[in-house]
N, C-alpha and C positions, 0 to 999 in steps of 0.2 A: 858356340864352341868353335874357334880354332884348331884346324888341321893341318902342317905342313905339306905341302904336296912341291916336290924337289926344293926349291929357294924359294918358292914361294907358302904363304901364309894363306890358307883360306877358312872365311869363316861359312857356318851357315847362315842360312837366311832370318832376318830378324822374326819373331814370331811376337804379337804383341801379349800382354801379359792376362788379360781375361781369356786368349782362347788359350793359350798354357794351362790356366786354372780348368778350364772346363772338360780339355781334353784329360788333365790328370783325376776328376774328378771321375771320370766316364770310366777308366782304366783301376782306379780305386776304389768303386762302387765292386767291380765284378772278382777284384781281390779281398774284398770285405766279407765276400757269400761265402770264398773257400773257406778261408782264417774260422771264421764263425765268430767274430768279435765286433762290435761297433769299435765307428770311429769317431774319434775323437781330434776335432783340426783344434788350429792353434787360433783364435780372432781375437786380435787386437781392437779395443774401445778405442784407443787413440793413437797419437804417434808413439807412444810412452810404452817402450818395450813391458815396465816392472813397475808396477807401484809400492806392494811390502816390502818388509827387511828382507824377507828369504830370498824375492825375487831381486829384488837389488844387490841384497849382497852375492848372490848368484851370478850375475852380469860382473860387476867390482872385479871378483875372483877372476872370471875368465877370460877377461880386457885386459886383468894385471898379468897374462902371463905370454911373455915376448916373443913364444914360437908361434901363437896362433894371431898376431897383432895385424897382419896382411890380408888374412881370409875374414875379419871380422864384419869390416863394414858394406861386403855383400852379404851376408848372413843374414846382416839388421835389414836390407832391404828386402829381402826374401822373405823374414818373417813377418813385415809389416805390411807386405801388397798381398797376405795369406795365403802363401805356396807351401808352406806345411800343412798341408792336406789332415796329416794323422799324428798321432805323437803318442805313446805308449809308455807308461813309466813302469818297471816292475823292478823288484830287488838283484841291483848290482847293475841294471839293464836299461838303455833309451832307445826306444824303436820310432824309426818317424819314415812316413810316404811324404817327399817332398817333389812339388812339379819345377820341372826347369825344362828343357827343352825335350826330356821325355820326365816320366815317371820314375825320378829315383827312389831307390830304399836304402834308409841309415840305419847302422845297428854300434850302438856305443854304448862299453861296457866298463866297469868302474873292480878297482881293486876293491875287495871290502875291509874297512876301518880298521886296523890291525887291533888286538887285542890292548895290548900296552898305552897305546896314544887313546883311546876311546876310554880306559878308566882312569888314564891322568887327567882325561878333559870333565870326567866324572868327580871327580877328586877336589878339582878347581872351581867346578861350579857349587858342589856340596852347600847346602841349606841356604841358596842365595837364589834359587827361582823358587816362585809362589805357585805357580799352575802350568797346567799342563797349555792352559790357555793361552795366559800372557807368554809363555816359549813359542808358540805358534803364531801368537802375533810380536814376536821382538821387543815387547814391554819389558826388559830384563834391563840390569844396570848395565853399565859403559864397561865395567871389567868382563861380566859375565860374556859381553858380546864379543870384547877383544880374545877373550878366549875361542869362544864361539869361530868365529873368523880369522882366528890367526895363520898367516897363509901356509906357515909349514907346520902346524903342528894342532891347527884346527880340524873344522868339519870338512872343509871344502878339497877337492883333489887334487892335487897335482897332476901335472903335462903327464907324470910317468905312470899314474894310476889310471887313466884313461886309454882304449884300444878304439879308433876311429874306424871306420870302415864305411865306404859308400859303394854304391854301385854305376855310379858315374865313370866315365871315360878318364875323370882330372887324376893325374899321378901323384898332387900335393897329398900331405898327411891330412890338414884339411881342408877340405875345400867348401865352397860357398853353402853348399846342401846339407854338410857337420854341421859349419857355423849355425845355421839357419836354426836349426835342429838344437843345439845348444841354448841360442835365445830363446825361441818356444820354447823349455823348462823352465825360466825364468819366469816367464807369461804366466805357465801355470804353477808354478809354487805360490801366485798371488793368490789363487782361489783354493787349493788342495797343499798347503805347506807340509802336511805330512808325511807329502811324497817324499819332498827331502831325504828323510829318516828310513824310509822303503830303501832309495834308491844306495844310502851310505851303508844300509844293512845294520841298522842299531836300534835298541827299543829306547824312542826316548823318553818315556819313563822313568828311566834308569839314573836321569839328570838331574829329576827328584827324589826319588830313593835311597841315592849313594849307588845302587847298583842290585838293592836288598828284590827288585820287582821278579827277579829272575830266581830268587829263590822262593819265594812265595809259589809261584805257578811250578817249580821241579816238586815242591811239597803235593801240590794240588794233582801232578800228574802221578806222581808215586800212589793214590789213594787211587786213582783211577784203574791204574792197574793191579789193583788187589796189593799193594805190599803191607804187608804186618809189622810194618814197621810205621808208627804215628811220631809228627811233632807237631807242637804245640805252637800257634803263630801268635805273638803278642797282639791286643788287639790294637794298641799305637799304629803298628807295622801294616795291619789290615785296611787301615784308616789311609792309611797315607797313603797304600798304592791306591784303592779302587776309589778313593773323595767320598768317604761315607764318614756317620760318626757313629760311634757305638757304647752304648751303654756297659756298664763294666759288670760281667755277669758275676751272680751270687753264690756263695762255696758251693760246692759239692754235697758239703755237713750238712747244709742248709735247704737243698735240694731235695737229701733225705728223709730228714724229718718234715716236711712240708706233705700235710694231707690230702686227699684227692676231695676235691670241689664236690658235694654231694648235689646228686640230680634231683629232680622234679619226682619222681618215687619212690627214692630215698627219703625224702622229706615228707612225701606221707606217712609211708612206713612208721618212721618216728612218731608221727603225729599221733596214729591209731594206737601205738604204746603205751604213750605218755595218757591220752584218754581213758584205754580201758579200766585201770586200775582205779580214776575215778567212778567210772558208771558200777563196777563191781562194788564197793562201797555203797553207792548210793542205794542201790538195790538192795543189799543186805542187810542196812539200817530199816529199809522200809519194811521187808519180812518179819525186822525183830520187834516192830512198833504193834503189826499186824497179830503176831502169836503174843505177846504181852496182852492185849487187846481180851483175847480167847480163854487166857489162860485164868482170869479173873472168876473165883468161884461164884456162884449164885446163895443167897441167901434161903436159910431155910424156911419154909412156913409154919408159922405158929398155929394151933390150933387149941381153939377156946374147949373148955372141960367143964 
């Protein structure tokens, strides 16, 4: 870091870049027990900041935009010798510990996706992605993604939707520890692409739906709080937010008239029913064979005179 001191320029002393990492590692470690959170650093497998769409076109966006085009390419170096210690993604929010000559903390925070622009991007993609899948790996056609990425009217934020903030000494808007911090997202939207969607504040769901996923679950929360008031969710509608398939259930009419399955007791019961009436029979034939038997007079005897 450069200091002015009268007409002179002074810097400090070079520090080489593993004991940087170790000392922010040590200073990190002891900020990690307050927070109560793990951390999460940025490691790079190669020189290759981004391998997916998300994380590429993440990089694209934020190289295509000409205020931050000076601070970029210390950035890239910072997060490829792994001085983004930490990196935290949460809705609207980029938290990163990054080491440079001490221990700085980034906190960049994003407009959330205006209402209007999020259902025309809704609108646009309507019944043209397949899964929730193929959206999360950018298996989507060439329109779908131009939409996707379209720089003023896509996913991705503008200069003016973003609020920089370091804790460094540097006066720039951003400076090499943003940067840095910036490309780490990148890094990790290759492994957790849904953060994306955390961080622009949209359920992407929604992409396939038309927008219907948000009313399903306002349905599902109204039941939860006791309302008395019921509707009915087609089961198409069912299908399609949660990826199940469902058989088409049977009237109500039919419901009705349909008998309850008789048990293993039931089914004696009957049994011993349906038998008595023969053994009662049987029996009473055989009394009447018995008294016919009896009933038969005896002959008289003759006596000679």
């Amino acid at each position: 870091m450069a200091r002015r001191r009268g007409s002179f320029m002074e810097f400090d002393p070079y520090v080489p870049v593993s004991e940087r990492l170790a000392t922010g590692r040590n200073k990190l470690a002891k900020l990690a027990k307050k927070r109560g959170r793990p951390v999460h650093a940025v490691v790079l497998s190669s020189k290759q900041i981004a391998t997916s769409f998300w994380g590429k076109a993440w990089c694209r966006h934020i190289e295509a935009q000409g205020d931050f085009a000076n601070r970029l390419p210390r950035g890239r170096t910072y997060v490829r010798n792994g001085s983004v210690l930490d990196l935290h993604i949460s809705p609207g929010k980029i938290e990163a510990q990054v080491a440079g000559s001490s221990l700085y903390s980034v906190e960049i925070t994003l407009t959330r996706l205006s209402a209007p622009r999020w259902k025309s991007i809704i609108a646009a993609c309507a019944g043209r992605i397949g899964s929730l899948i193929a959206l999360l790996r950018g298996e989507v056609s060439a329109e779908v993604l131009a939409v996707l990425t379209d720089p003023k009217d896509g996913l991705f934020p503008a200069p003016r939707e973003l609020t920089l903030g370091c804790s460094c000494p540097d006066g720039a808007r951003m400076c090499k520890h943003v940067a840095a911090t910036l490309y780490g997202v990148a890094s990790r939207l290759d492994s957790e692409p849904e953060l994306f969607f955390v961080l622009r504040q949209v359920e992407k769901s929604e992409l396939l739906t038309g927008g219907h996923a948000a009313d399903v679950l306002s349905v599902a929360g109204a039941k939860a709080h006791g309302s008395t008031r019921t509707k009915r969710i087609a089961p198409n509608t069912v299908a399609s937010v949660f990826g199940i398939e469902l058989d088409e259930a049977p009237p109500l009419a039919t419901l009705a008239k349909r008998e309850p399955v008789p048990t293993k007791t039931a089914l004696e019961k009957v049994a011993r029913k349906k038998s008595a009436p023969r053994k009662a029979s049987a029996a009473k034939a055989e009394k009447k064979v018995t008294t016919t038997k009896r009933a038969r007079p005896k002959r008289p005897k003759v006596t000679a005179r």
